[in-house]
C-alpha atoms as one frame of an Amber mdcrd trajectory, in Angstrom:
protein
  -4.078  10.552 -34.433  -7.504  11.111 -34.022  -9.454  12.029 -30.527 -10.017
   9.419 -27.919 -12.786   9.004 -26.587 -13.334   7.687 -22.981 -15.907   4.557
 -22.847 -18.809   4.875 -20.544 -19.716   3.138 -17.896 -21.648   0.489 -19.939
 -18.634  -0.267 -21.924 -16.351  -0.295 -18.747 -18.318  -2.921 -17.007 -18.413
  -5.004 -20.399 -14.677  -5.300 -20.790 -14.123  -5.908 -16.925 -16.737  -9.317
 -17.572 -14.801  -9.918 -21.231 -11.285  -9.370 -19.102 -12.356 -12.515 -16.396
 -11.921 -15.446 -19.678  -8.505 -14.407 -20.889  -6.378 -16.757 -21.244  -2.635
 -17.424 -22.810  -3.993 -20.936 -24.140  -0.524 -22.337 -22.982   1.467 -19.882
 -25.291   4.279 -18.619 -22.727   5.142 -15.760 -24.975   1.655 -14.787 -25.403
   1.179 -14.938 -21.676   4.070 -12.593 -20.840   2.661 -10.024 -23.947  -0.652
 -10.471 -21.686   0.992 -10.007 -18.495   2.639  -6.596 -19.695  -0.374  -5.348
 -21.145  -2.275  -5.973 -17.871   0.099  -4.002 -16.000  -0.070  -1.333 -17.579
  -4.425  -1.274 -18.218  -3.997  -1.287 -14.254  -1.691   1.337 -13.945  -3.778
   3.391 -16.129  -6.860   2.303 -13.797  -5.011   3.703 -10.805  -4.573   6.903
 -12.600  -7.951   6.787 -13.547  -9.211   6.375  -9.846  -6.876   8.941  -8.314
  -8.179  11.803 -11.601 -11.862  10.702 -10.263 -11.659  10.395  -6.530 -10.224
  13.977  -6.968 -13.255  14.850  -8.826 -15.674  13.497  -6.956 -14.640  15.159
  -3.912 -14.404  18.703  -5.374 -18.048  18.076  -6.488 -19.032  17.257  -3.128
 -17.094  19.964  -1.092 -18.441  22.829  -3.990 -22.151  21.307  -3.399 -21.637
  21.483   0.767 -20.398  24.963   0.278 -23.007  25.993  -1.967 -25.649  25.176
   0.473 -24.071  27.249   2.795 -22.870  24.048   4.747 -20.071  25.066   7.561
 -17.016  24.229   6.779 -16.028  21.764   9.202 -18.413  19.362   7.404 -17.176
  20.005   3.389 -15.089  17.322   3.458 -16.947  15.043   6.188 -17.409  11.447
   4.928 -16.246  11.782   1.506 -13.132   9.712   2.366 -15.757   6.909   3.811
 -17.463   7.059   0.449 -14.520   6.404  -1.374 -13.065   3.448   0.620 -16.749
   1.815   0.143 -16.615   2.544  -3.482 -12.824   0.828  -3.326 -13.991  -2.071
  -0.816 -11.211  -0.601   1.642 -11.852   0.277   5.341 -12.416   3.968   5.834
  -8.522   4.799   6.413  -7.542   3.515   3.320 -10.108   5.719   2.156  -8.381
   8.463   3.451  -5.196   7.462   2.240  -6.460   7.088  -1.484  -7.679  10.652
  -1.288  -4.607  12.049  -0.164  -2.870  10.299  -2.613  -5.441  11.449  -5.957
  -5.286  14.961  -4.441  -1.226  14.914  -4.999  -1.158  13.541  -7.929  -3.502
  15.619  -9.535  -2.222  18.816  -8.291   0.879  18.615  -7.486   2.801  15.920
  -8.853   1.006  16.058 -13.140   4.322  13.886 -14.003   4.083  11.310 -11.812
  -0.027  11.125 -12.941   1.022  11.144 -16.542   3.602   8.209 -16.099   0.110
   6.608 -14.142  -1.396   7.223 -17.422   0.834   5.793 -19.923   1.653   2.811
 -17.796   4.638   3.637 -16.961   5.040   3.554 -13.436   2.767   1.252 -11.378
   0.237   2.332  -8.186   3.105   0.975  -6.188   5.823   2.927  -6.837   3.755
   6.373  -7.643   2.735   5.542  -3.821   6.422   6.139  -2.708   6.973   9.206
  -4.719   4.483  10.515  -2.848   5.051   9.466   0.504   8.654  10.203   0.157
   7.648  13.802  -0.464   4.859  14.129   1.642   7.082  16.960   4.412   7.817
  19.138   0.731   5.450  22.419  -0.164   3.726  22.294  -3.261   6.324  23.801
  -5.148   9.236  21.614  -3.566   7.285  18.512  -4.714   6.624  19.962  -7.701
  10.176  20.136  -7.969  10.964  16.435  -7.643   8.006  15.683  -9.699   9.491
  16.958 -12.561  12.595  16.221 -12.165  12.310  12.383 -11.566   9.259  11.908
 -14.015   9.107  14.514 -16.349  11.199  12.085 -18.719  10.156   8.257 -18.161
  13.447   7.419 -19.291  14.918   8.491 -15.755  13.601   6.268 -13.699  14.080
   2.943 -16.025  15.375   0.002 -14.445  15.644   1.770 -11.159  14.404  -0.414
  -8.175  12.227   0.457  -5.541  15.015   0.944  -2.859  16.991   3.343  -5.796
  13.656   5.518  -6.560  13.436   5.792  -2.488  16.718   6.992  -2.375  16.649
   9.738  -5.159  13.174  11.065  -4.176  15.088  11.339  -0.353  17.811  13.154
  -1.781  15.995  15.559  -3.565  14.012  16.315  -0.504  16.894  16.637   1.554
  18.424  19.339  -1.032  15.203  21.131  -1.352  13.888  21.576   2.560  15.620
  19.968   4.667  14.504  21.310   7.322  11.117  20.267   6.616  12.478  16.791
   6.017  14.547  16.911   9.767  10.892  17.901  11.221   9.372  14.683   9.643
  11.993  12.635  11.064  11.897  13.840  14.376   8.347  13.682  14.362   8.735
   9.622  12.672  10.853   8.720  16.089   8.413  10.532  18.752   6.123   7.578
  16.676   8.244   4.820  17.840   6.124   1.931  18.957   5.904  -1.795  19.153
   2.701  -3.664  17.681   1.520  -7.169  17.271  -0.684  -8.685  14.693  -1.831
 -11.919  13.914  -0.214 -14.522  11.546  -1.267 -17.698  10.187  -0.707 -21.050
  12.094  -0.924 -19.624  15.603   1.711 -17.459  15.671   2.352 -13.589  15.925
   3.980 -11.017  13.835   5.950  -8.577  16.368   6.493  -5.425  14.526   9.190
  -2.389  16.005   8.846   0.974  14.307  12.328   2.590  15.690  15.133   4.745
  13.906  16.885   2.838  11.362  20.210   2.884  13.009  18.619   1.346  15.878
  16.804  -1.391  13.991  20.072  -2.317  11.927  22.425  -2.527  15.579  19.720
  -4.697  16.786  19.298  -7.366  13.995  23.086  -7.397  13.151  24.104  -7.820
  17.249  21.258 -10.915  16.885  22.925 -12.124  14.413  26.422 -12.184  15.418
  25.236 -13.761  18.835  23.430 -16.476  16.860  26.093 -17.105  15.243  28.918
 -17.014  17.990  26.415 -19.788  19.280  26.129 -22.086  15.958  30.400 -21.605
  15.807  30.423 -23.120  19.596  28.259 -25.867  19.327  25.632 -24.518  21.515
  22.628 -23.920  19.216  20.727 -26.858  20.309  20.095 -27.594  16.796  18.017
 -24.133  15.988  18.776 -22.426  12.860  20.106 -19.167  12.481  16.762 -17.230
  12.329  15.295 -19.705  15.165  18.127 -18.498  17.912  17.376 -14.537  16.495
  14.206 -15.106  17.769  14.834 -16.695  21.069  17.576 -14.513  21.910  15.429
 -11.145  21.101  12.704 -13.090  23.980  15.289 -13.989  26.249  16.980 -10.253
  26.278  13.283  -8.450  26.157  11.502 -10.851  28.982  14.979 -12.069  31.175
  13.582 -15.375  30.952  14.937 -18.521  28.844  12.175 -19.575  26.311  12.254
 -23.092  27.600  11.131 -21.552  31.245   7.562 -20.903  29.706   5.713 -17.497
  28.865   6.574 -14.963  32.043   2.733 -13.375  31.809  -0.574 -12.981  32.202
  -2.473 -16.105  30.330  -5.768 -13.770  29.485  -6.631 -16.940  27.944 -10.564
 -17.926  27.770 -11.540 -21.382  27.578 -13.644 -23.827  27.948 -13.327 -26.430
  30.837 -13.792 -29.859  28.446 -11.264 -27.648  26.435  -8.876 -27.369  29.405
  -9.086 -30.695  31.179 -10.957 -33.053  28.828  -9.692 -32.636  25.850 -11.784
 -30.618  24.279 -11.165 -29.062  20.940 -13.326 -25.899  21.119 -10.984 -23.295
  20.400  -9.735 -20.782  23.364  -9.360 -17.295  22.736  -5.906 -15.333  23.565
  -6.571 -11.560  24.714  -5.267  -9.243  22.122  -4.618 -12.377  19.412  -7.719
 -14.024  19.176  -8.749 -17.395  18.541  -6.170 -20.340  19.398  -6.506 -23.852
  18.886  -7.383 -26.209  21.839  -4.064 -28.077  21.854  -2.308 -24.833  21.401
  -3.693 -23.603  24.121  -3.380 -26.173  26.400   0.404 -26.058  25.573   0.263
 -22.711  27.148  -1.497 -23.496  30.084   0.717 -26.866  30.990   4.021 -24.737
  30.110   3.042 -21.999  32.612   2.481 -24.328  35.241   5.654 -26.580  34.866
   7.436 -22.978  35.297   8.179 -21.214  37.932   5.543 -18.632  35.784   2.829
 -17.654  38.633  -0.678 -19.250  37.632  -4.038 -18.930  38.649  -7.039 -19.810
  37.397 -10.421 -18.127  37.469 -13.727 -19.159  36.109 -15.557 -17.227  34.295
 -19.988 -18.111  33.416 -21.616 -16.383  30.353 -24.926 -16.508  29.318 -25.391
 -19.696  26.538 -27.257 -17.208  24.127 -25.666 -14.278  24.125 -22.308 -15.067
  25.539 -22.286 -12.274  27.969 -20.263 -12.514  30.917 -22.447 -13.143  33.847
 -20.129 -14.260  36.910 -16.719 -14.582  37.598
């Protein structure tokens, strides 16, 4: 086989624009042949990245240190630079760094299985998280020894290559991999993000025997309920949810929200009718209806509610009384 030779930029760009028209033309055989061949052109993209985000911040680090830069600032921005270059927020920028940097010195298996297509961004990502607490040499380890062959980790799932990369880690430092852990619980925290249709995503990061007691004692309550005839016609994973409320607040879900409505609004939104949205401190924006839902629910409670008005400028929206 002759030498390859790596396109330039030129021809990169050109293939990207030729890559937006194909097409399987309704040939469902052709289209899975596609598929696979995609996969793996981004696989070897990823490995591409990671081999040049490496690169590019050596280069940078070498130039700040040749002009006598301190050192505090060799590495300033360059993960900012990368994430714009990736359309990413500046800590994904860091992350993509710290993931190039392992793969290209520490982990040359797990870049070579990038390479060949392989093994996907996805699951490279895990192999490297999962071994993350390891020395250089200890990952180095488990690098070879999980993708040194691509054979080994063939139909293995993502849950399987968790496990073995765990298991090695544990048998090479586990001490190392007890410090991550206890370091993983002192982390324990609750967090809420936004979802569509004006609800919430509640997320719990706890210890995993903790998580599984608390979604299997759900469970078996929601069930003990649906078995008795008292579910008042809520599905399983409806009564999960009330019941985790219930037991966090002490307060029946049909007795209204037990807080705080920081809920801005409008007063034709409140008591005309009004269909300017409200906004919902620490959510965001909530429909009108929505929000008067909240509002009336509170007050048919035996919730405590008050009221204050709030003027802002028209032009700025500035807060200007209360």
């Amino acid at each position: 086989m002759g030498e390859v030779m790596a396109p330039d930029l030129a021809e990169l760009r050109a293939f990207t624009a030729r890559l937006r028209v194909v097409s399987a033309g309704g040939d469902a055989g052709l289209g899975i042949e596609w598929l696979d061949a995609i996969e793996a052109l981004k696989s070897v993209g990823c490995a591409a990245q990671a081999v040049i985000t490496d690169d590019v911040a050596t280069s940078i680090r070498k130039d700040r240190e040749a002009r006598r830069l301190p050192r505090s600032e060799w590495g300033r921005g360059i993960a900012s630079q990368i994430a714009l270059a990736r359309r990413e927020s500046p800590n994904r920028g860091g992350r993509h760094l710290g993931f190039a940097q392992a793969l290209v010195h520490e982990m040359p298996h797990t870049l070579a299985l990038l390479q060949t297509g392989r093994l996907n961004e996805w699951r490279a990502t895990l192999l490297v998280r999962e071994t993350a607490c390891l020395s250089a040499a200890d990952r180095a380890i488990v690098d070879r020894r999980l993708c040194s062959d691509p054979a080994t980790l063939d139909g293995v799932g993502d849950r399987g290559l968790i496990a073995r990369a765990k298991a090695l880690a544990v048998e090479l430092d586990a001490a190392s991999v007890m410090r991550r852990h206890r370091k993983a619980v002192s982390e324990r925290r609750v967090t809420t993000r936004p979802a569509p249709d004006s609800m919430a995503f509640l997320s719990v990061l706890m210890p995993v025997e903790q998580a599984v007691c608390l979604q299997d004692t759900l469970g078996r309550d929601a069930d003990s309920l649906i078995a008795t005839g008292n579910s008042g016609g809520r599905t399983r994973n409806q009564l999960m949810v009330d019941l985790l409320f219930e037991r966090g607040t002490g307060v029946s879900v049909a007795s209204g929200v037990p807080m705080a409505v920081n809920l801005v609004l409008s007063d034709e939104t409140l008591l005309a009718g009004g269909h300017e949205a409200a906004q919902l401190q620490g959510f965001g924006p909530v429909p009108a209806g929505i929000a008067r839902r909240l509002v009336a629910d509170a007050v048919g409670s035996d919730t405590e509610t008050s009221l204050q008005r709030v003027y802002s400028c028209p032009q700025s929206g500035a807060l200007t009384a209360m």
